[in-house]
N, C-alpha and C positions, 0 to 999 in steps of 0.2 A: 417118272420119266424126267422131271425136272432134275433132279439130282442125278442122274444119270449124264445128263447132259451137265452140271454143274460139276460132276467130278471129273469128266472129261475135256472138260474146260481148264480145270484147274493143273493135272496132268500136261496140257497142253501147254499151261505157261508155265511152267517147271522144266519138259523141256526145251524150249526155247531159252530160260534163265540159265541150263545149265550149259547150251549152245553157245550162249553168250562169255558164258565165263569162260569155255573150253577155247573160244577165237579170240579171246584178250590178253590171256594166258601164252596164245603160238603168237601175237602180236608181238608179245610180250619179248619172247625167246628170241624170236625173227630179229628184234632189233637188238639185244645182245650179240646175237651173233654178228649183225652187218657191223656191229662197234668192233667188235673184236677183228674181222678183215680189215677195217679200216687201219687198228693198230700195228698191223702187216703190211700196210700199204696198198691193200685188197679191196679194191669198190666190188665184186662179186666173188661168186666160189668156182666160179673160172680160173680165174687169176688165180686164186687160193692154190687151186690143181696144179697150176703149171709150175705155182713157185714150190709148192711141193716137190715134182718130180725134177723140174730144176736141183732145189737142194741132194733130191735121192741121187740125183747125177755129179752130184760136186761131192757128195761124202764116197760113193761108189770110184771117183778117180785118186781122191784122197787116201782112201783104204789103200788101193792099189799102190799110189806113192812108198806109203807106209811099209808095206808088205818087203816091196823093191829095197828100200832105205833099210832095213833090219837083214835084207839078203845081203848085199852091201856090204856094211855092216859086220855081221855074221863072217863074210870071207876072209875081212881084213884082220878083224882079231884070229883068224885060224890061221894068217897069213902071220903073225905076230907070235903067235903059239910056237909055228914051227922054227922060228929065229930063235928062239931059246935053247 
């Protein structure tokens, strides 16, 4: 019984060691990551989101720009075409 209880014991701070390791490890990441929002100008992943969908909103008008500017574009060299 003794051993019973000594192997169960030992099991028992094994996993707690590996508990440990497992929450030092996401400690670990956790603060990578707040580093890296901060490189964004990002104190959470709030901000992160919005300046996200911010930017998906400035490349989404841009595109659109782009599209117009080549239609544009597109008319005046056909418009040059037909002077020939």
């Amino acid at each position: 019984m003794g051993k019973e209880i000594t192997g169960r014991l030992f099991e028992l701070k094994q996993k707690i060691s590996d508990a440990q390791t497992k929450y030092n490890r996401a400690q670990g990441k956790l603060q990578n990551l707040n580093e890296q929002l901060k490189e964004y100008g990002c104190s959470n992943v709030k901000q992160a989101r919005k300046m996200v969908d911010d930017l998906d909103s400035q490349i989404e008008k841009n595109e659109k720009l782009l599209e117009n500017g080549v239609k544009e574009l597109e008319k005046l060299l056909k418009g040059v075409e037909n002077e020939d």
